[in-house]
C-alpha positions, -999 to 999 in steps of 0.1 A, spaced: -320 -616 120 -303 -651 115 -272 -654 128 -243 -658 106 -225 -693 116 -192 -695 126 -163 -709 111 -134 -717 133 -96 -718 124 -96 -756 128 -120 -760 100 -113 -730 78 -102 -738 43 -63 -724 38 -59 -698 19 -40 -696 -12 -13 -677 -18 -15 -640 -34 7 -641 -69 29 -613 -71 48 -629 -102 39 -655 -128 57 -665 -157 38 -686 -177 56 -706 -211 83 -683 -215 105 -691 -248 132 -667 -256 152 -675 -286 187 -669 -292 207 -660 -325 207 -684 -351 246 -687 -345 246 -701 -310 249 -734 -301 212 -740 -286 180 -721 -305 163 -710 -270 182 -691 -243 145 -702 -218 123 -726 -238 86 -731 -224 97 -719 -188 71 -713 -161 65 -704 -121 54 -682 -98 68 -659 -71 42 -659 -39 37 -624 -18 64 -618 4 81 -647 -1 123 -653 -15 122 -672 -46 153 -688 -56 160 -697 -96 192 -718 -94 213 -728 -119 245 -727 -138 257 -703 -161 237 -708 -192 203 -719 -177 189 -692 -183 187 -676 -153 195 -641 -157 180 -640 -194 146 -647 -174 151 -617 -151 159 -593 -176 125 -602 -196 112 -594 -165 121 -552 -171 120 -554 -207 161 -554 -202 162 -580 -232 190 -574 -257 179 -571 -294 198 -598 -306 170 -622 -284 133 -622 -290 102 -637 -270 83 -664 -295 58 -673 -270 47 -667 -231 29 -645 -207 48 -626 -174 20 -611 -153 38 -588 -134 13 -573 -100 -16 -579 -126 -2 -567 -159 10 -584 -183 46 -573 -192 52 -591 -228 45 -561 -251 43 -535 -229 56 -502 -245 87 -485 -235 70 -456 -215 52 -481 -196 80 -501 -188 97 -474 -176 72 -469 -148 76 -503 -140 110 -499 -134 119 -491 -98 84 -484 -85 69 -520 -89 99 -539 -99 135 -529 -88 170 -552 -98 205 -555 -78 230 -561 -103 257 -591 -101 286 -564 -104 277 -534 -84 309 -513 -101 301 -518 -134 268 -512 -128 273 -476 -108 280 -449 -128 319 -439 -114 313 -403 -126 286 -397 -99 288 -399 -63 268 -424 -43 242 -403 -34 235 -389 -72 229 -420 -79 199 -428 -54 185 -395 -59 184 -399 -96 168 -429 -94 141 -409 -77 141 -380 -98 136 -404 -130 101 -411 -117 90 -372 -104 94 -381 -69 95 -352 -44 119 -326 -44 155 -323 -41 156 -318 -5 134 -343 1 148 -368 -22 182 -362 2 166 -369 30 155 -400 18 187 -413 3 203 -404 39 181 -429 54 184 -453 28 220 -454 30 216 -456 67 190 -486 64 214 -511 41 238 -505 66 258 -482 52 290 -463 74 284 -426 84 257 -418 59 261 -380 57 298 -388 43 287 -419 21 263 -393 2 298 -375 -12 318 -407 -19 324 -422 -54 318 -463 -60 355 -469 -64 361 -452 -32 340 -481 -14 347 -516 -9 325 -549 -27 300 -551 2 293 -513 6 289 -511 -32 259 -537 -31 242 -521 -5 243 -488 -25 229 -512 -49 202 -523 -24 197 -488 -17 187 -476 -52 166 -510 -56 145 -501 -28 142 -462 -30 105 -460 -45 99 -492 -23 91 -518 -47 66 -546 -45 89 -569 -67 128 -575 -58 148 -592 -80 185 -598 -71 210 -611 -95 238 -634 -79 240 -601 -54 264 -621 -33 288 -642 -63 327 -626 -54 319 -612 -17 337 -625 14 318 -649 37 312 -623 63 300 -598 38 277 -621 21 260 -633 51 257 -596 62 240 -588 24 218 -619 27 208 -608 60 197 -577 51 178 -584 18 158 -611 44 150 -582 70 141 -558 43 120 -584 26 102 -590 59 98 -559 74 86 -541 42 64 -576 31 82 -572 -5 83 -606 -31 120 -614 -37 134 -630 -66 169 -645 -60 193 -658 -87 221 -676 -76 241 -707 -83 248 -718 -49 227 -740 -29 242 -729 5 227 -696 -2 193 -711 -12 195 -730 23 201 -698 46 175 -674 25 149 -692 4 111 -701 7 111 -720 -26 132 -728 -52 130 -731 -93 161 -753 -108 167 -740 -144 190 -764 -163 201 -755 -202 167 -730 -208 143 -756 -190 127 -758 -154 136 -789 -140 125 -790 -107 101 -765 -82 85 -768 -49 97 -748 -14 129 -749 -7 130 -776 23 117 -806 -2 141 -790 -30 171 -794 -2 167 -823 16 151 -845 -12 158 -834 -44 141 -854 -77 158 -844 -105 193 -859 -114 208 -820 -124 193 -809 -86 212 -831 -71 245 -833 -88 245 -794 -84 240 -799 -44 260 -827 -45 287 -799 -62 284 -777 -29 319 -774 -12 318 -783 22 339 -779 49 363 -814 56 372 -823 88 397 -845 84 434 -831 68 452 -845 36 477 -864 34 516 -850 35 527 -847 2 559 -862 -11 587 -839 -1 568 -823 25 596 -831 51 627 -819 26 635 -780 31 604 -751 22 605 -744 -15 591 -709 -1 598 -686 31 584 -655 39 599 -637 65 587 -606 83 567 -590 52 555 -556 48 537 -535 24 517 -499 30 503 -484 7 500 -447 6 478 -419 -11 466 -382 -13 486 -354 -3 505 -346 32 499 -310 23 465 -306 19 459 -328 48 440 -359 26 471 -383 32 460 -416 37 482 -448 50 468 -483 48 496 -509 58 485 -538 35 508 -569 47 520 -559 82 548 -585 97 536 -617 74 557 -649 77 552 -684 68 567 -716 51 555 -735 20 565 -771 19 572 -785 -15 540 -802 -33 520 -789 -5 493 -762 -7 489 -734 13 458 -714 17 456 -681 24 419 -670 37 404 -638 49 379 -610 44 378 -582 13 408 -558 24 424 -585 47 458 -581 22 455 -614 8 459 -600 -29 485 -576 -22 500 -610 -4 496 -628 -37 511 -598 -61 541 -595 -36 552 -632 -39 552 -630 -78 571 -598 -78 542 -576 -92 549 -554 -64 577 -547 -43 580 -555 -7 588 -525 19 609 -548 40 610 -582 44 623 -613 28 607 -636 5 632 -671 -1 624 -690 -33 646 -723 -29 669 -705 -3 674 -672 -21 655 -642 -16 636 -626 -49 624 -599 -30 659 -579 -28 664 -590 -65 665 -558 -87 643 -567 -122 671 -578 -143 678 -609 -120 646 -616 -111 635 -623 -146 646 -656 -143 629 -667 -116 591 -656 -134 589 -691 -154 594 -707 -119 565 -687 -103 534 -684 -118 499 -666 -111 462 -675 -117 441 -646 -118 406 -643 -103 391 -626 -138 404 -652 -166 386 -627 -190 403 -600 -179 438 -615 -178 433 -627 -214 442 -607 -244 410 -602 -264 426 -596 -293 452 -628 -297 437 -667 -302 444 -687 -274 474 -701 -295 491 -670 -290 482 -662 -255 499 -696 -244 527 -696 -266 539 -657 -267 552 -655 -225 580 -693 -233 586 -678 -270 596 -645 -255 619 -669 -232 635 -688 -254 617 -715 -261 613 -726 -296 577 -721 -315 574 -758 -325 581 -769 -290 554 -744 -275 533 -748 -302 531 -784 -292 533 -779 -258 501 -759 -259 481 -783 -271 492 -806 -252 482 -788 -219 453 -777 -232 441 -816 -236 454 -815 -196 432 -786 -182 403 -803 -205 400 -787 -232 402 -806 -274 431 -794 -296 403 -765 -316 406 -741 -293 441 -737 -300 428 -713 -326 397 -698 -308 396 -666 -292 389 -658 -254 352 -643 -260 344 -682 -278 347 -695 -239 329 -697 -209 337 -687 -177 349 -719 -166 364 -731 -196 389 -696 -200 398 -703 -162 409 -733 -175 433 -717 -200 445 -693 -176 455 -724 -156 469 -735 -191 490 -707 -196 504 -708 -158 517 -741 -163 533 -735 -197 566 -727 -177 566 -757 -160 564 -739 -131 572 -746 -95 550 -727 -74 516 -716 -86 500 -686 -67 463 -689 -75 446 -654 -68 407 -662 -64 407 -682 -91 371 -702 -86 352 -671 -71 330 -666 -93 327 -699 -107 294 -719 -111 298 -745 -77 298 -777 -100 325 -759 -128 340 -752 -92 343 -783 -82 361 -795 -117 389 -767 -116 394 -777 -82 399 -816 -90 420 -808 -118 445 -785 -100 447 -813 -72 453 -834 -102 478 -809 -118 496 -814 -84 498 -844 -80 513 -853 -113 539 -822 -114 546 -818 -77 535 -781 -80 534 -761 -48 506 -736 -43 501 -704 -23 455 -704 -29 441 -673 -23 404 -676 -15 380 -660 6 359 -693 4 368 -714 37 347 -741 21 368 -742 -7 401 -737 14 393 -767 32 390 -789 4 425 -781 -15 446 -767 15 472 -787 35 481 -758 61 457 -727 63 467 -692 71 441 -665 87 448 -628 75 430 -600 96 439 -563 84 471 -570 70 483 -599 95 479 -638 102 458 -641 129 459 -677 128 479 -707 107 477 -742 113 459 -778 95 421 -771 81 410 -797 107 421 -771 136 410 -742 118 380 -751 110 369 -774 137 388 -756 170 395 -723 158 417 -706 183 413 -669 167 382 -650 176 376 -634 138 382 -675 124 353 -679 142 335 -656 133 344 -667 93 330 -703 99 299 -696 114 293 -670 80 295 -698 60 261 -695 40 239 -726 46 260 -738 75 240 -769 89 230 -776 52 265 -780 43 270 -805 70 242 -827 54 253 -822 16 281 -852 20 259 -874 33 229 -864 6 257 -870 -22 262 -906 -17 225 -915 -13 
């Protein structure tokens, strides 16, 4: 018998890739009413066995449209003209309902953007991961318990035995997406796709999420497809990238090349858009050196729930002993993790809540011992930007009457805040027409910009901005964060910025200030807090920062 000749690895021919997803001319048109005809127009790529597959874009590209085709999770209002997804070897485009169904969960699973909306807050965590068992026949109730008890143990999930009883809203933003992760994986897919899993979540808690989708991916050998607009993400968790800009693939290729030397001009404006950290400090503002427009002394807030009687009283002491200073025209940043009291910092400077003890000095006096009546002259002077612009707008009034209603309900005259609407909203960027437009007409970024509108319609001296670029796009990001430095510069506004974004912290913040569990851990320039942090848990924020070393690079990538 002849013998069989052997090839060695030297010379053996590479093999290619397995295809676990391919999406091949995908056009999706939109209504006849929108301001584009294709939400994806002729849009192909293909997601490699066991590899993370990052689609980046802004909001718009097209993005999350793509991954819904994916499960048949289209709306009606949007129809696929033309395309093929082979999904694991079948071809999804057409598929029937029952079929998709099946495909659902067992060979494709989803993590939602917005873990609460998406859990059902009638049902208890562990409900929820069983039914998604249940839906597809698997096992029986005992065993599909045992199985949610070790999925909720495997995200990473707290004393799993007592996260089985607990409702969503019960849970913080992290622990929510891993219930999220949870569910995904429960019939262990093939397919993972994750929709901007991370967008809203502290530093810490997003490294710990993209750390655990990574071992997941790898230890089970699953194909991930990740959706996210931020390239330091793509840096710390991708194999290759797709850039969607407008409906259109732009640029592909593994996620090295797309970093270091991107070809497309939209590729690189959008790394280019990446906050990073700056290590030198900004300039003293004009004033600076006069006395603090705001002092906070010795604050304290606890909140307090359930009942002392049937033993389910709960304490959690919010702000505990906070003090700081805020020079005028200066900005101070206030950083920290979900639950660190940063908010309940924020809604206790503009007198949405009241203080237990402490004093808060606006200009010398102290408007937290103020009862309502005298306080409501001080509001014009202080002013909040909200994290959800949506949310904070009134649905139902034109943007007109959102801007005007708060200094008309103050005395000042319609004609004067009539004009001084428009006026501001040429300031924040926006043209005259959407004086008349409701808040649904508007993009993310564009009603942040109104929100910022509407703050500054009472002229106001300090601004407390409450996560207000969180879940912004990084290059819409970028241009609310130029135009409140510009806003600043040109009214002298102080600013108390609330982020949980050290990268963007370091790029608007004179003086920073740490919170840890209701306290400042550690206050001081961004240079020192960022570059010698004293406090143990600062630095343990700075090295969370997604995409650390790649954020180093991005200033030097920008100018070339």
């Amino acid at each position: 018998m002849m013998a069989q000749p052997v090839i060695t690895p030297a010379t053996a021919p590479e093999a290619a890739p397995e295809i676990a997803l391919s999406v091949r001319g995908l056009t999706i048109a939109l209504p006849k009413s929108m301001e584009r005809r294709y939400a994806v127009e002729d849009v192909s790529f293909d997601l490699h066995r066991g590899q993370i597959l990052c689609v980046v874009g802004e909001s718009g590209s097209g993005k999350s449209v793509t991954a819904n085709t994916l499960l048949g999770l289209l709306p009606k209002v949007m129809k696929t003209t033309a395309g093929s997804i082979t999904l694991e070897g079948r071809e999804v485009i057409g598929m029937g309902a029952e079929e998709l169904r099946d495909l659902r969960g067992r060979i494709v699973s989803m993590i939602f953007q917005d873990p609460l909306s998406a859990l059902n807050p009638l049902m208890t965590v562990g409900a929820q991961v069983d039914e998604a068992m249940a839906s597809h026949g698997m096992g029986t109730a005992e065993t599909r318990r045992t199985r949610t008890l070790e999925l909720l143990a495997e995200v990473g999930l707290p004393d799993p035995k007592l996260m089985y009883h607990q409702y969503p809203f019960r849970l913080s933003g992290g622990q929510r997406q891993r219930v999220m992760i949870a569910m995904a994986l429960a019939l262990e897919p093939t397919i993972l796709i994750a929709d901007e899993p991370t967008t809203a979540l502290d530093v810490t808690t997003q490294a710990q999420i993209l750390k655990l989708i990574r071992d997941i991916q790898r230890r089970k050998g699953m194909s991930v497809m990740f959706i996210t607009h931020d390239f330091g993400v793509v840096a710390e968790i991708a194999d290759s990238v797709v850039v969607m800009e407008k409906g259109h693939v732009v640029e592909t290729g593994p996620a090295d090349q797309v970093l270091r030397s991107p070809r497309h001009e939209y590729t690189q404006r959008l790394i280019a858009a990446v906050p990073h950290l700056r290590s030198e400090d900004r300039p003293a503002p004009a004033g600076s050196a006069e006395a603090p427009l705001l002092e906070v002394r010795n604050l304290v807030k606890t909140y307090a729930s359930g009942s002392a009687l049937l033993r389910t009283r709960r304490v959690v002491p919010a702000v505990q002993d906070v003090s700081f200073q805020l020079a005028r025209g200066s900005t101070l940043g206030i950083v920290g993790e979900s639950g660190s009291g940063k908010s309940s910092l924020g809604r206790l400077l503009v007198r949405l809540m009241d203080v237990d003890s402490g004093q808060i000095l606006f200009d010398g006096k102290d408007i937290a011992a103020l009862p309502e009546a005298e306080f409501r002259s001080f509001r014009p002077k202080i002013q909040m930007i909200f994290q959800d612009p949506f949310a904070s707008l009134n649905p139902r009034m034109t943007i007109g009457g959102i801007l005007t209603v708060g200094p008309m309900a103050h005395g000042m005259k319609a004609a004067e805040a009539r004009a001084q609407a428009r006026d501001l909203l040429k300031l924040v960027g926006l043209d005259t027409g959407a004086f008349g437009r409701y808040p649904h007409e508007f993009s993310g970024g564009q009603r942040q910009r109104i929100g910022i509108a509407r703050a500054l319609m009472f002229r106001p001296r300090l601004l407390v901005a409450d996560e207000a670029v969180s879940a912004l796009d990084v290059s819409i990001q970028a241009q609310i964060l130029e135009l409140l430095e510009r806003i600043q510069r040109e009214t002298g506004v102080s600013m108390v910025f609330i982020t949980h974004d050290l990268r963007v912290a370091s790029q608007i913040c004179d003086e920073i200030a740490v919170m840890h569990k209701g306290r400042i851990v550690e206050h001081g320039p961004p240079s020192q807090i960022f570059q010698t942090p004293r406090s143990d848990y600062t630095r343990e924020l700075v090295a969370a920062i997604p995409g650390e070393d790649f954020q180093r690079a991005a200033p030097a990538m920008a100018l070339n």
